[in-house]
C-alpha positions as a printed NumPy array, in Angstrom:
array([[199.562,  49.212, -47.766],
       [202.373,  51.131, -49.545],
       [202.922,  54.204, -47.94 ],
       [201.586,  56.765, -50.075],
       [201.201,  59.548, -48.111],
       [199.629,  62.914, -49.03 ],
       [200.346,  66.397, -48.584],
       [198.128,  68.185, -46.416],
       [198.909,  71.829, -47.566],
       [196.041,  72.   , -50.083],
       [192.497,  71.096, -50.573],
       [191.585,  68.229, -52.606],
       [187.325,  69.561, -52.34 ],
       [185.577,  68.302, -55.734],
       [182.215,  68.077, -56.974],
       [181.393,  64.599, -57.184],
       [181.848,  62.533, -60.363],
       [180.359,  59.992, -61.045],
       [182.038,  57.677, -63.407],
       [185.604,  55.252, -62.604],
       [184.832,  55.396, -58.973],
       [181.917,  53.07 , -58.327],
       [179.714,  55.169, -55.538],
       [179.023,  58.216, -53.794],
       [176.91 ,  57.482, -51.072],
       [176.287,  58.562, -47.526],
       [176.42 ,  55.787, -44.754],
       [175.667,  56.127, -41.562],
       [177.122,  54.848, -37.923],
       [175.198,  52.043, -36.47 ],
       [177.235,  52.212, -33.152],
       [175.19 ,  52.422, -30.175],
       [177.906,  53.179, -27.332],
       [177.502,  53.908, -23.899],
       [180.369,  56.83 , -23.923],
       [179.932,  60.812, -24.033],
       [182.271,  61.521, -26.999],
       [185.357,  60.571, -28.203],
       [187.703,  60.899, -25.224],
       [190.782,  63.127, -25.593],
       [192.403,  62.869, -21.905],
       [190.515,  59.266, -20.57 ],
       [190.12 ,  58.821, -16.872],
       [191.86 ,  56.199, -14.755],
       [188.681,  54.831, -14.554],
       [187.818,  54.614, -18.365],
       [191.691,  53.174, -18.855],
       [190.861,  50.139, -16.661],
       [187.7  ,  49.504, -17.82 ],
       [189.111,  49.86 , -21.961],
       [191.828,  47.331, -20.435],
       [189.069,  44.998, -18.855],
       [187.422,  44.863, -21.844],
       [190.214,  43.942, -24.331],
       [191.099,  40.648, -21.604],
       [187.685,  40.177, -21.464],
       [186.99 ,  39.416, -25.24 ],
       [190.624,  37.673, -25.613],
       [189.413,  35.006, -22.799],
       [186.182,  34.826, -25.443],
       [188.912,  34.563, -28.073],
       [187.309,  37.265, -29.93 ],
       [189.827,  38.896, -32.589],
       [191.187,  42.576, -31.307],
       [189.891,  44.226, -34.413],
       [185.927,  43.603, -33.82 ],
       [186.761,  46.324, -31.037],
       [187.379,  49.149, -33.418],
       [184.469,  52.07 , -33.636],
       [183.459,  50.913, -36.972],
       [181.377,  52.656, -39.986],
       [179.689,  52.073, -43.127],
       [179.021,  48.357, -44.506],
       [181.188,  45.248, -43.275],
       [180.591,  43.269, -46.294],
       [182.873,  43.408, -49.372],
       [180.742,  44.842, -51.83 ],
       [180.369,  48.784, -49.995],
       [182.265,  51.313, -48.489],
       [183.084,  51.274, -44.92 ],
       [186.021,  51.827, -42.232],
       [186.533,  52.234, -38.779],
       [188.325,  54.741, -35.773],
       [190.985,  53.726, -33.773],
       [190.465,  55.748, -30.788],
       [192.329,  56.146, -27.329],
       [190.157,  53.986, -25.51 ],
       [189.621,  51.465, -28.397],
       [192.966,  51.683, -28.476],
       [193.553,  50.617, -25.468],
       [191.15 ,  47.562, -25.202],
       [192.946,  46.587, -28.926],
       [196.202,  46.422, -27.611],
       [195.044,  44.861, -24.191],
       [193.193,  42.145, -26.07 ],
       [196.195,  41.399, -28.329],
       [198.586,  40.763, -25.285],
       [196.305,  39.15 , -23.259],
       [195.932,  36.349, -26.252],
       [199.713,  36.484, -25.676],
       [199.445,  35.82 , -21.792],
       [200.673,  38.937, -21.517],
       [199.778,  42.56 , -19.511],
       [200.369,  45.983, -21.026],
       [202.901,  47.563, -18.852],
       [202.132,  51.448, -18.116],
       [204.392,  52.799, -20.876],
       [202.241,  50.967, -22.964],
       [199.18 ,  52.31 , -21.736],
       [200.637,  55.739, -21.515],
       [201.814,  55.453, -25.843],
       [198.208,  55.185, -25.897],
       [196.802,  57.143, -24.241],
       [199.061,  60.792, -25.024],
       [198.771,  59.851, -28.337],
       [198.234,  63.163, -30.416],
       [196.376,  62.025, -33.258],
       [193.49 ,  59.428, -34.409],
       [192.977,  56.909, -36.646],
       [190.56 ,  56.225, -39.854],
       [190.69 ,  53.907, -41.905],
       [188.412,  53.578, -44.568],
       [187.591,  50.84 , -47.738],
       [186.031,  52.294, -51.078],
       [186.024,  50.921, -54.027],
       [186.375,  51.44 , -57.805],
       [187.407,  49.794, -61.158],
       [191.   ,  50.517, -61.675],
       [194.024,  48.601, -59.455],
       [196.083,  51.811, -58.702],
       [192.019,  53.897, -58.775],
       [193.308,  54.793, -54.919],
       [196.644,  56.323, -55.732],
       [197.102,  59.918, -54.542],
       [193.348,  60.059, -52.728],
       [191.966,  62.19 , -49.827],
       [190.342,  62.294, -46.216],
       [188.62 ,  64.817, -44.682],
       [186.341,  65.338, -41.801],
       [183.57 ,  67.949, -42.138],
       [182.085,  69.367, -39.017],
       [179.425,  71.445, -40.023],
       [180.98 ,  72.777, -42.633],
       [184.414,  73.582, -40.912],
       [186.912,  70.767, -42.81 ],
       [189.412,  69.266, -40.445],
       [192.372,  68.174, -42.669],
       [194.482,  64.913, -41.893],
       [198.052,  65.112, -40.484],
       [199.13 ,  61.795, -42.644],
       [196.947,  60.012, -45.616],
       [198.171,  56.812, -46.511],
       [196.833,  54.868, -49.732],
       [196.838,  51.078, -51.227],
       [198.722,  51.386, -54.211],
       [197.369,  48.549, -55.769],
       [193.755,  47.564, -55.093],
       [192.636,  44.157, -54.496],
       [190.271,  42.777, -56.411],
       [186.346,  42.965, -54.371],
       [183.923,  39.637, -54.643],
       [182.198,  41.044, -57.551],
       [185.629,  40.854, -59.715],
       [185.189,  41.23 , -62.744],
       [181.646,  42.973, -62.717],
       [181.767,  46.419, -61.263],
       [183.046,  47.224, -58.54 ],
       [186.157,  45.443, -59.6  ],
       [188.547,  46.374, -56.494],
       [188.337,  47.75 , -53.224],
       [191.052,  49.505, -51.338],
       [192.15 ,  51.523, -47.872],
       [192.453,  55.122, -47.628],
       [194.127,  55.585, -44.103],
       [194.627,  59.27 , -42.289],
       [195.298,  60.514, -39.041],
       [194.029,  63.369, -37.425],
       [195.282,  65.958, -34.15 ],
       [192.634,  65.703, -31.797],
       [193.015,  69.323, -31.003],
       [191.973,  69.878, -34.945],
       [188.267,  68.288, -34.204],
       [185.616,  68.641, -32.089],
       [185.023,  65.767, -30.434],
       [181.583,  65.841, -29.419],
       [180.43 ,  66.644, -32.869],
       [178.473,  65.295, -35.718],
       [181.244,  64.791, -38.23 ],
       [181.07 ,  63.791, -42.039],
       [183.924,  61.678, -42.889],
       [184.77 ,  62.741, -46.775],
       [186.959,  60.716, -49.103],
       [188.097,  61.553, -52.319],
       [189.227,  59.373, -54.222],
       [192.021,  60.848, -57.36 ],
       [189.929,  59.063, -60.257],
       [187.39 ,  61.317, -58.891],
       [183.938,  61.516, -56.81 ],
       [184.074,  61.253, -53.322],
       [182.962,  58.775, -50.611],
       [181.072,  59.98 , -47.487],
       [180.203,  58.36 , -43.945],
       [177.908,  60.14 , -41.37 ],
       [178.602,  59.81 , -37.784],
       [178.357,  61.212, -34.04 ],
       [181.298,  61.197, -32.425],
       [178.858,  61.589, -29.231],
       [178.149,  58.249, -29.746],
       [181.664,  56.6  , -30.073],
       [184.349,  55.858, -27.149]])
Protein backbone atom coordinates (compact mmCIF):
# COMPACT_ATOMS: atom_id res chain seq x y z
CA UNK A 1 0.00 0.00 0.00
CA UNK A 2 1.23 3.59 -0.59
CA UNK A 3 -0.87 5.86 1.06
CA UNK A 4 -2.84 7.50 -1.46
CA UNK A 5 -5.51 8.90 0.17
CA UNK A 6 -8.53 10.72 -1.32
CA UNK A 7 -10.43 13.68 -0.68
CA UNK A 8 -13.79 13.17 0.45
CA UNK A 9 -15.29 16.68 -0.37
CA UNK A 10 -16.64 15.67 -3.79
CA UNK A 11 -18.38 12.95 -5.59
CA UNK A 12 -16.53 10.72 -7.78
CA UNK A 13 -20.45 9.08 -9.18
CA UNK A 14 -19.83 7.88 -12.97
CA UNK A 15 -21.65 5.97 -15.40
CA UNK A 16 -19.89 2.89 -15.86
CA UNK A 17 -17.28 2.36 -18.60
CA UNK A 18 -16.45 -0.30 -19.76
CA UNK A 19 -13.07 -0.47 -21.27
CA UNK A 20 -9.24 -0.33 -19.13
CA UNK A 21 -10.95 -1.56 -16.07
CA UNK A 22 -11.66 -5.25 -16.56
CA UNK A 23 -15.39 -5.67 -14.86
CA UNK A 24 -18.38 -4.20 -13.55
CA UNK A 25 -20.19 -6.70 -11.84
CA UNK A 26 -22.38 -7.11 -8.82
CA UNK A 27 -21.30 -9.80 -6.17
CA UNK A 28 -23.00 -10.77 -3.51
CA UNK A 29 -22.24 -11.73 0.42
CA UNK A 30 -22.18 -15.37 1.07
CA UNK A 31 -21.86 -14.81 4.91
CA UNK A 32 -24.30 -16.61 6.87
CA UNK A 33 -23.76 -15.07 10.53
CA UNK A 34 -25.54 -15.59 13.54
CA UNK A 35 -25.44 -11.63 14.57
CA UNK A 36 -28.31 -8.85 14.25
CA UNK A 37 -26.26 -6.18 12.40
CA UNK A 38 -23.14 -4.74 12.48
CA UNK A 39 -22.61 -3.78 16.13
CA UNK A 40 -21.81 -0.14 16.93
CA UNK A 41 -21.61 -0.24 20.96
CA UNK A 42 -20.97 -4.43 21.52
CA UNK A 43 -22.05 -5.90 24.79
CA UNK A 44 -19.76 -7.34 27.45
CA UNK A 45 -21.14 -10.35 26.44
CA UNK A 46 -20.46 -10.12 22.59
CA UNK A 47 -16.68 -8.74 23.64
CA UNK A 48 -15.93 -12.07 25.39
CA UNK A 49 -17.37 -14.19 23.11
CA UNK A 50 -15.39 -12.07 19.82
CA UNK A 51 -12.30 -12.70 22.31
CA UNK A 52 -13.17 -16.53 22.74
CA UNK A 53 -13.33 -16.91 19.35
CA UNK A 54 -10.05 -15.31 18.14
CA UNK A 55 -8.09 -17.92 21.04
CA UNK A 56 -10.20 -20.39 19.87
CA UNK A 57 -9.07 -20.48 16.12
CA UNK A 58 -5.29 -19.50 17.19
CA UNK A 59 -5.23 -22.93 19.36
CA UNK A 60 -6.57 -24.39 15.69
CA UNK A 61 -3.71 -22.30 14.31
CA UNK A 62 -6.04 -20.78 11.94
CA UNK A 63 -4.56 -17.38 10.43
CA UNK A 64 -6.40 -14.07 12.08
CA UNK A 65 -7.46 -12.86 8.70
CA UNK A 66 -9.98 -15.89 7.74
CA UNK A 67 -12.01 -13.99 10.59
CA UNK A 68 -12.72 -10.90 8.59
CA UNK A 69 -16.58 -10.40 7.23
CA UNK A 70 -15.54 -11.09 3.78
CA UNK A 71 -17.23 -10.31 0.18
CA UNK A 72 -17.09 -11.02 -3.36
CA UNK A 73 -14.71 -13.91 -4.84
CA UNK A 74 -11.54 -15.24 -2.84
CA UNK A 75 -9.76 -16.37 -5.83
CA UNK A 76 -7.35 -14.14 -7.80
CA UNK A 77 -9.04 -13.76 -10.90
CA UNK A 78 -12.42 -11.44 -9.40
CA UNK A 79 -13.20 -8.74 -7.32
CA UNK A 80 -13.67 -9.13 -3.71
CA UNK A 81 -12.78 -7.58 -0.11
CA UNK A 82 -13.72 -7.79 3.27
CA UNK A 83 -15.01 -5.53 6.70
CA UNK A 84 -13.09 -5.16 9.58
CA UNK A 85 -15.66 -4.67 12.11
CA UNK A 86 -15.65 -4.06 16.02
CA UNK A 87 -16.30 -7.46 16.89
CA UNK A 88 -14.16 -9.00 14.05
CA UNK A 89 -11.95 -6.78 15.26
CA UNK A 90 -11.75 -7.96 18.28
CA UNK A 91 -11.50 -11.79 17.64
CA UNK A 92 -8.51 -10.54 14.90
CA UNK A 93 -6.52 -9.01 17.37
CA UNK A 94 -7.33 -11.72 20.10
CA UNK A 95 -6.28 -14.44 17.69
CA UNK A 96 -3.03 -12.64 16.77
CA UNK A 97 -1.86 -12.40 20.50
CA UNK A 98 -3.00 -15.50 21.52
CA UNK A 99 -0.54 -17.13 18.65
CA UNK A 100 1.84 -14.87 20.63
CA UNK A 101 0.93 -16.47 24.12
CA UNK A 102 -0.34 -13.43 24.81
CA UNK A 103 -3.92 -11.71 26.27
CA UNK A 104 -5.30 -8.40 25.05
CA UNK A 105 -5.21 -6.19 28.01
CA UNK A 106 -8.51 -3.89 28.34
CA UNK A 107 -6.99 -0.83 26.64
CA UNK A 108 -6.67 -3.02 23.91
CA UNK A 109 -10.04 -4.16 23.86
CA UNK A 110 -11.34 -0.73 24.57
CA UNK A 111 -9.04 0.81 21.03
CA UNK A 112 -11.36 -1.57 19.60
CA UNK A 113 -14.11 -1.34 20.57
CA UNK A 114 -14.69 2.99 20.66
CA UNK A 115 -13.29 2.90 17.50
CA UNK A 116 -15.21 5.58 15.33
CA UNK A 117 -14.91 4.27 12.01
CA UNK A 118 -14.88 0.83 9.88
CA UNK A 119 -12.92 -0.85 7.65
CA UNK A 120 -13.21 -2.06 3.77
CA UNK A 121 -10.99 -3.24 1.95
CA UNK A 122 -11.57 -4.24 -1.37
CA UNK A 123 -9.41 -6.04 -4.58
CA UNK A 124 -10.45 -5.09 -8.28
CA UNK A 125 -8.68 -5.42 -10.99
CA UNK A 126 -7.64 -3.90 -14.35
CA UNK A 127 -4.85 -3.72 -17.03
CA UNK A 128 -2.67 -0.86 -16.14
CA UNK A 129 0.03 -1.01 -12.91
CA UNK A 130 -0.86 2.49 -11.47
CA UNK A 131 -5.03 1.62 -13.12
CA UNK A 132 -5.87 2.15 -9.08
CA UNK A 133 -4.30 5.53 -8.57
CA UNK A 134 -6.69 8.24 -7.34
CA UNK A 135 -9.93 5.63 -7.11
CA UNK A 136 -13.15 5.71 -4.98
CA UNK A 137 -15.42 3.93 -2.27
CA UNK A 138 -18.73 4.43 -1.55
CA UNK A 139 -21.51 2.74 0.23
CA UNK A 140 -25.05 3.12 -1.17
CA UNK A 141 -27.94 2.54 1.12
CA UNK A 142 -30.85 2.74 -0.85
CA UNK A 143 -29.86 5.32 -2.69
CA UNK A 144 -28.50 7.60 0.21
CA UNK A 145 -24.36 7.45 -0.55
CA UNK A 146 -22.35 7.26 2.61
CA UNK A 147 -18.91 8.76 1.70
CA UNK A 148 -15.54 7.39 3.27
CA UNK A 149 -13.61 9.37 5.94
CA UNK A 150 -10.04 8.03 4.40
CA UNK A 151 -9.51 6.07 0.84
CA UNK A 152 -6.31 4.61 0.52
CA UNK A 153 -5.01 3.10 -2.94
CA UNK A 154 -2.08 0.59 -4.27
CA UNK A 155 -0.08 2.69 -6.30
CA UNK A 156 1.29 0.09 -8.22
CA UNK A 157 -0.78 -3.01 -8.97
CA UNK A 158 0.48 -6.41 -8.80
CA UNK A 159 0.31 -8.43 -11.46
CA UNK A 160 -3.15 -11.16 -11.08
CA UNK A 161 -2.58 -15.09 -12.21
CA UNK A 162 -3.84 -14.37 -15.58
CA UNK A 163 -0.68 -11.91 -16.26
CA UNK A 164 -0.33 -11.16 -19.23
CA UNK A 165 -3.94 -12.00 -20.59
CA UNK A 166 -6.54 -9.67 -19.24
CA UNK A 167 -6.99 -8.94 -16.25
CA UNK A 168 -3.35 -8.14 -16.01
CA UNK A 169 -3.21 -6.74 -12.24
CA UNK A 170 -5.23 -6.61 -9.32
CA UNK A 171 -5.05 -4.09 -6.56
CA UNK A 172 -6.64 -2.73 -2.97
CA UNK A 173 -8.85 0.12 -2.67
CA UNK A 174 -9.04 0.64 1.22
CA UNK A 175 -11.64 3.30 3.04
CA UNK A 176 -12.95 3.87 6.28
CA UNK A 177 -16.18 4.87 7.25
CA UNK A 178 -17.97 6.80 10.72
CA UNK A 179 -20.35 4.43 11.88
CA UNK A 180 -22.69 7.21 12.71
CA UNK A 181 -22.60 7.95 8.66
CA UNK A 182 -24.36 4.32 7.95
CA UNK A 183 -27.07 2.47 8.88
CA UNK A 184 -26.10 -0.47 10.22
CA UNK A 185 -28.84 -2.75 9.84
CA UNK A 186 -29.14 -2.01 6.20
CA UNK A 187 -28.78 -3.53 2.84
CA UNK A 188 -25.77 -1.62 1.59
CA UNK A 189 -24.10 -1.57 -1.98
CA UNK A 190 -20.48 -1.23 -1.65
CA UNK A 191 -19.43 1.02 -4.93
CA UNK A 192 -15.89 1.38 -6.21
CA UNK A 193 -14.68 3.48 -8.76
CA UNK A 194 -11.91 2.97 -10.06
CA UNK A 195 -9.99 6.54 -11.90
CA UNK A 196 -9.42 4.62 -15.36
CA UNK A 197 -13.06 4.45 -15.10
CA UNK A 198 -16.22 2.01 -14.50
CA UNK A 199 -16.99 1.05 -11.22
CA UNK A 200 -16.95 -2.15 -9.11
CA UNK A 201 -19.99 -3.14 -6.97
CA UNK A 202 -20.59 -5.75 -4.00
CA UNK A 203 -24.12 -6.42 -2.53
CA UNK A 204 -24.49 -7.11 1.05
CA UNK A 205 -26.69 -7.10 4.40
CA UNK A 206 -25.11 -5.71 7.02
CA UNK A 207 -28.02 -7.67 9.03
CA UNK A 208 -26.18 -10.50 8.33
CA UNK A 209 -22.56 -9.54 9.39
CA UNK A 210 -21.07 -9.17 13.13
Amino acid sequence: MTGHKRSVTRSPMKSPVYGSVWIAVIWTCGLVCPSAAIEVQPAQTQVRLALDRGKEAAAHRQAPETLYARFGSGDDLHPGGFLVTKLAGLSVMATHMALRGLEPSAADIAQVTKAPTMLVSTVILGDSPSFAVNSYMVLDQGGRVVKPVTVRVDGQASRSQAWPESPKFRAKVVATFRYVDFDPNAPTMIIVFPATGGEVRFTLSFADIE
